[in-house]
C-alpha positions in Angstrom: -87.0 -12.0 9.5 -86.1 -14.9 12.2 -88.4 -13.4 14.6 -90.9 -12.6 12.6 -91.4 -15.6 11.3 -91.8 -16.9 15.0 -94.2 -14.1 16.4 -96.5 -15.0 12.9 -96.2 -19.0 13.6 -97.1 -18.0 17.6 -100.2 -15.6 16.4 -101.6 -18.6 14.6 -101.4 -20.9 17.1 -103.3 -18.0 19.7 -105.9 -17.7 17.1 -106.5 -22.0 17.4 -106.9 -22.4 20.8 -110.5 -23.2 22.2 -112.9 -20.6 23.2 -114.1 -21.3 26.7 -116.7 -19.2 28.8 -115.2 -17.8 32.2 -112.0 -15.4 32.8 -110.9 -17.4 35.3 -110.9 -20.8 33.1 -110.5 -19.3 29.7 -107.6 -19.6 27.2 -106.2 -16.2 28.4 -105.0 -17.3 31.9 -103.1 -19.9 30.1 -101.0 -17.2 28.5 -98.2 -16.6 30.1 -97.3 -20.2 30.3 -98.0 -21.3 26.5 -96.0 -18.2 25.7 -92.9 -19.3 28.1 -93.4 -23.2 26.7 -93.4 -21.9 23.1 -89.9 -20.2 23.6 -89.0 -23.5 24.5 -89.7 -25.1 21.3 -87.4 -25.6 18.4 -88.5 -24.1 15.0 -89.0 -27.4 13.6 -91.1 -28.5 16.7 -93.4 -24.9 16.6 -94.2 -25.7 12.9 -95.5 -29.1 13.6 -97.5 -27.7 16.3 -98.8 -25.5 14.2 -99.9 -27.9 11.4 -101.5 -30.1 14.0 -103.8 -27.6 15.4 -104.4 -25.8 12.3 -105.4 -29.8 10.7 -107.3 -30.7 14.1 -105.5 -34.2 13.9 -106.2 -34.4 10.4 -102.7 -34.7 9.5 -100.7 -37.2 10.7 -98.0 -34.8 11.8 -94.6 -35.6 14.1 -94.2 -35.6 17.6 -93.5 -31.6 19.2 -90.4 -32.2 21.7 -90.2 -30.0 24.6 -87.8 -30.4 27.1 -88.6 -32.1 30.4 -88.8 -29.0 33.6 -92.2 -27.2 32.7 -93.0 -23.4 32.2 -94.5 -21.7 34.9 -97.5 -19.6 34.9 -97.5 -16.7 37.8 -98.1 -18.6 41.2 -99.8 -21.3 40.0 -98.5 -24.6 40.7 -96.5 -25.2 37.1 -98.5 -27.6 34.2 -97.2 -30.3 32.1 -96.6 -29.5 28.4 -98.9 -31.5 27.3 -101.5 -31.1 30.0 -101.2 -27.2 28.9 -101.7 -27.7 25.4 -104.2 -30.1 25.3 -106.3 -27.5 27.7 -105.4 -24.6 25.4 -106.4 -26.0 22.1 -108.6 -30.0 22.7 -110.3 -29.9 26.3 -110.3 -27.0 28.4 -111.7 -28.9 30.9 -109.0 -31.2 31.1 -107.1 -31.1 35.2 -104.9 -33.9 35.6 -102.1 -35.8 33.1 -103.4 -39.1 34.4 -107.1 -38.7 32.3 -104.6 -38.3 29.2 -103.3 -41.6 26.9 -100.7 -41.5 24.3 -101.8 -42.7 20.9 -100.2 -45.9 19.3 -98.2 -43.8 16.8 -96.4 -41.2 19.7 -93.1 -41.7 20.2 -93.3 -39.6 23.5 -95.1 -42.7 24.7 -91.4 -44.3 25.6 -90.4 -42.1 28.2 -87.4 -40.1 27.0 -85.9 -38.7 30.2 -84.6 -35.8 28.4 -87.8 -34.6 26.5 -91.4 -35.7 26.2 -94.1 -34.6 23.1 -96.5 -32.4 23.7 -98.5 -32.4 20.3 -102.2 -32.1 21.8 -103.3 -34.3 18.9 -101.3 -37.5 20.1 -103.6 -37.5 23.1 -107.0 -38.6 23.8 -108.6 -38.4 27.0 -109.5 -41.6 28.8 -113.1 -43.3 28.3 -114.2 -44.9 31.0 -117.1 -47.0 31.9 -118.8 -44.5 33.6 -118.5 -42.2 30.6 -121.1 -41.3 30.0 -123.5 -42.5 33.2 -125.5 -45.2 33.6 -127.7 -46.7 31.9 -125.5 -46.4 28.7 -122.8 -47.6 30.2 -124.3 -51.0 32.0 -126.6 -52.0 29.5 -128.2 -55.4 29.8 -129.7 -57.8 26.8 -133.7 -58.3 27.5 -134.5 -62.2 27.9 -135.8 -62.3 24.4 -136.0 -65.6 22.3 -134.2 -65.3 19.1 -135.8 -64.2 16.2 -135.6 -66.0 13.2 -133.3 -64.8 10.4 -131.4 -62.4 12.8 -128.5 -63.9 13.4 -124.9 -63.1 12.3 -124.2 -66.1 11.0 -127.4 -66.5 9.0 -126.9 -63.2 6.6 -127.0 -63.1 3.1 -123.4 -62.6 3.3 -121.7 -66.0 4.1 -119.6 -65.6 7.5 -117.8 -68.9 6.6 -114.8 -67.1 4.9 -114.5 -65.3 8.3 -112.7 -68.6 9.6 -109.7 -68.0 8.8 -109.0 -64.8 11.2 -109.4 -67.4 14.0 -106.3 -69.4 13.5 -103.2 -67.9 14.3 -101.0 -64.4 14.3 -98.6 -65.9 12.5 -101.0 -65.5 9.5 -99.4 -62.2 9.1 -102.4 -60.0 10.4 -104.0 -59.7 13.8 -107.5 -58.8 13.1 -110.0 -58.1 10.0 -113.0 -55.8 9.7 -116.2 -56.5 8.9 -117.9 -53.5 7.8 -121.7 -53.7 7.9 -125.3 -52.1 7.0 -127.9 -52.2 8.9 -128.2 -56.5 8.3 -125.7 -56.5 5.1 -122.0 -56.5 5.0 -120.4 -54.4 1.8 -117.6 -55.2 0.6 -114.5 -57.9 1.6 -113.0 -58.3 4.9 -110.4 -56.0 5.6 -107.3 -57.7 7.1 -105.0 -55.7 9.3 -100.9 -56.4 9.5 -99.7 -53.1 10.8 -100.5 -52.6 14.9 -103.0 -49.4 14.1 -105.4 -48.9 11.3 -107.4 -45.9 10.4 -111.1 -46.8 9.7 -112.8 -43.8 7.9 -114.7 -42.1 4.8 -112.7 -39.2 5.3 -109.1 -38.5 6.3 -106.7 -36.3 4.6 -103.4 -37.4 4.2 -104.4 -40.7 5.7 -104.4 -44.6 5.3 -106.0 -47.6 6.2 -109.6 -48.8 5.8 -111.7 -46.3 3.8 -115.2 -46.8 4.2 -115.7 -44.3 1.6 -114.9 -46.3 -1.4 -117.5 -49.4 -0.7 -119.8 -49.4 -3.0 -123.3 -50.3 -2.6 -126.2 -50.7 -4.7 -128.8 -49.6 -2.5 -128.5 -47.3 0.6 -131.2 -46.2 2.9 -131.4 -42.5 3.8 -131.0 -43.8 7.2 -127.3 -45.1 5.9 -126.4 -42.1 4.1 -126.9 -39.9 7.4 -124.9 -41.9 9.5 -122.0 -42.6 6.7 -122.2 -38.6 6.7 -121.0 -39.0 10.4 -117.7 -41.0 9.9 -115.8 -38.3 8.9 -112.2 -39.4 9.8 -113.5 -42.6 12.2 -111.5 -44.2 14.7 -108.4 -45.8 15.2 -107.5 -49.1 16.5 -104.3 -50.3 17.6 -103.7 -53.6 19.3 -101.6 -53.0 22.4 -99.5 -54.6 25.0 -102.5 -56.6 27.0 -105.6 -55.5 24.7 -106.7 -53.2 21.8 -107.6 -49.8 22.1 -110.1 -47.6 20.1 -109.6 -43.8 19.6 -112.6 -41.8 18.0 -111.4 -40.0 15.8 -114.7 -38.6 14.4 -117.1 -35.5 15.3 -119.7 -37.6 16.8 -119.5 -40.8 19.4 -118.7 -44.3 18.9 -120.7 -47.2 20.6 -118.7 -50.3 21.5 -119.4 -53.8 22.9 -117.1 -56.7 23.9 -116.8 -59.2 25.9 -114.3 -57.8 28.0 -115.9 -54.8 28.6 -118.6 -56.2 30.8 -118.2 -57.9 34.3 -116.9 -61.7 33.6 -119.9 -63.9 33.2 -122.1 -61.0 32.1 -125.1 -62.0 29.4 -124.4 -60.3 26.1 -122.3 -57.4 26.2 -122.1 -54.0 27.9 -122.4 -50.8 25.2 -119.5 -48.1 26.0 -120.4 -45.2 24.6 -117.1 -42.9 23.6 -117.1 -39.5 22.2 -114.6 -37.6 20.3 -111.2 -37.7 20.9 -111.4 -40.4 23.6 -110.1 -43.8 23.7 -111.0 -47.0 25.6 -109.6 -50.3 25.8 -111.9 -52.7 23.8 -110.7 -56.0 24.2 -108.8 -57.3 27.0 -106.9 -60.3 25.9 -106.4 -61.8 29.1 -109.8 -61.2 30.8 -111.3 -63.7 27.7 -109.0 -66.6 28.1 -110.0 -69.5 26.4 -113.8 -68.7 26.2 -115.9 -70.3 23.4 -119.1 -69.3 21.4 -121.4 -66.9 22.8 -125.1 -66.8 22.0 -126.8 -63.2 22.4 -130.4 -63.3 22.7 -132.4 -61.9 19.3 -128.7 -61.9 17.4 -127.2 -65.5 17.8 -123.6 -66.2 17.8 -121.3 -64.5 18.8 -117.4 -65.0 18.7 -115.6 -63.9 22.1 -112.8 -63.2 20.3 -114.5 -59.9 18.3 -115.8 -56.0 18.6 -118.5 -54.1 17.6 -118.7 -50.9 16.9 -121.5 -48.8 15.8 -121.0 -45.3 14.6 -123.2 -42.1 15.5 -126.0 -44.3 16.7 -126.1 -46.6 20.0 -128.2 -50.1 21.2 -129.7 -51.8 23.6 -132.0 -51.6 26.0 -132.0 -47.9 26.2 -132.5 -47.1 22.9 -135.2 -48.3 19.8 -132.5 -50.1 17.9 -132.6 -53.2 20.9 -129.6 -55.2 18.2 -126.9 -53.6 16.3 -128.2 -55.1 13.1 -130.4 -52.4 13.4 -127.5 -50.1 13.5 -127.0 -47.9 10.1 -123.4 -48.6 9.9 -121.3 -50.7 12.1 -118.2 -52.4 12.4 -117.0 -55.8 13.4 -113.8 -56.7 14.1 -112.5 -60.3 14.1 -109.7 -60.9 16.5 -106.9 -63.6 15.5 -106.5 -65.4 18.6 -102.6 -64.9 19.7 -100.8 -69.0 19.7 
């Protein structure tokens, strides 16, 4: 009964992993080592495994411990546990550890000497500004006056109650979201006391800032399409040095910040990060003590803040030149550390 109840949990996990063109690169000459690493694993730690690649990272499940010394494959030079795994069943692509971050919530993010996780969905790959090319990545605001009635701070919805995210942490919370449409923002500011928060319309088993439950009285088909592209969102998680956003969702992400341009750049530079990638958003030490920003066609703009646009991009690049043109958007108000 024992072993049964392994070979079935082991068959499910072979029928999960991702289909990949090529003998050489496909799943199957990954075999031999997922097979050795699986032996490995407790049956506690093959469940979870299971339940995270069955969910996709749906489920918040636990860390998978495997012990430190990995299995090795034939004559090929051995693979890390969770360089192995996240090939077989996220990015088959995937070469080195070093293009791999920890989420906030992994414990295998400490360093145990003795055993490190190797759940493939407490990963994400590394977005960097390069990713995709140019000119998504280096986009530049045209030298256009400001248009009347565009900016943030002139919207229906008053921005004044925002003030109060720029005082202190010791207000309990270390950001709130702003969740916009198109020129309107529906629904309060959400403020944010834990260090992660899930922002999505539709997570299983999960928590945080559900985008699903705003109500609106009007919405543009425009809107409903993209709100139709949340699906489980993104996670942010304020770091040691910065705050980090993992896309969570099926489709990309498009982020600006002030940090995420070259210092003294005009407006800000649009990263572009697709599923199951993360990039570091705002750099807390790169934006000092810098004050008010004005952005050509949009006004002002706090230093201390994100954007983030989901399913569709802007700039220069694209026909939607502002995000207020954006279908659905998100802006997140730093509280500036004492």
């Amino acid at each position: 009964m024992f072993r049964s109840r392994r070979a079935g949990l082991v068959r499910r996990l072979w029928r999960q992993r991702c289909p990949v063109p090529g003998a050489d690169e496909g799943p199957g000459a990954l075999k031999p080592a997922a097979h050795a690493l699986f032996k490995k694993l407790k049956d506690e730690e093959l469940e979870l495994l299971v339940q995270a690649v069955e969910s996709r990272g749906a489920w918040e499940c636990g860390c998978v411990w495997a012990p430190r010394g990995d299995p090795r494959g034939g004559p090929k030079a051995p693979l890390p546990p969770q360089l192995l795994l996240c090939r077989l069943y996220r990015w088959p692509d995937l070469r080195q550890p070093h293009e791999l971050k920890h989420l906030c919530h992994c414990a295998g993010g400490c360093g145990d000497a003795a055993a490190l996780c190797c759940n493939p969905h407490h990963f994400s790959r590394l977005a960097v500004p390069e990713t995709p090319p140019p000119p998504y990545s280096k986009a530049s605001w045209p030298d256009e006056p400001q248009r009347p009635g565009t900016a943030l701070w002139e919207f229906s919805c008053d921005r004044r109650d925002t003030s109060a995210s720029r005082s202190t942490v010791k207000d309990g919370y270390w950001c709130k979201l702003a969740y916009w449409e198109h020129r309107t923002r529906v629904g309060r500011l959400y403020a944010v006391h834990e260090a992660s928060v899930n922002v999505f319309c539709e997570l299983p088993r999960g928590s945080g800032f559900c985008l699903g439950q705003l109500p609106a009285a009007h919405r543009s088909r425009a809107v409903r399409r993209a709100r139709g592209k949340i699906g489980r969102g993104l996670l942010l998680s304020r770091e040691p040095g910065g705050v980090w956003a993992y896309n969570r969702s099926e489709h990309p992400i498009f982020v600006s910040s002030p940090t995420l341009g070259p210092p003294g750049a005009r407006g800000g530079t649009v990263l572009k990060v697709l599923p199951g990638y993360s990039a570091k958003v705002f750099d807390y030490e790169w934006v000092g003590g810098a004050g008010g920003w004005w952005v050509p066609g949009e006004g002002p703009w706090d230093p201390h803040s994100i954007r983030i646009s989901f399913a569709k991009g802007w700039g220069p690049c694209y026909s939607r030149q502002f995000i207020t043109s954006c279908p659905c958007w998100l802006e997140v108000l730093l509280n500036r550390p004492c």
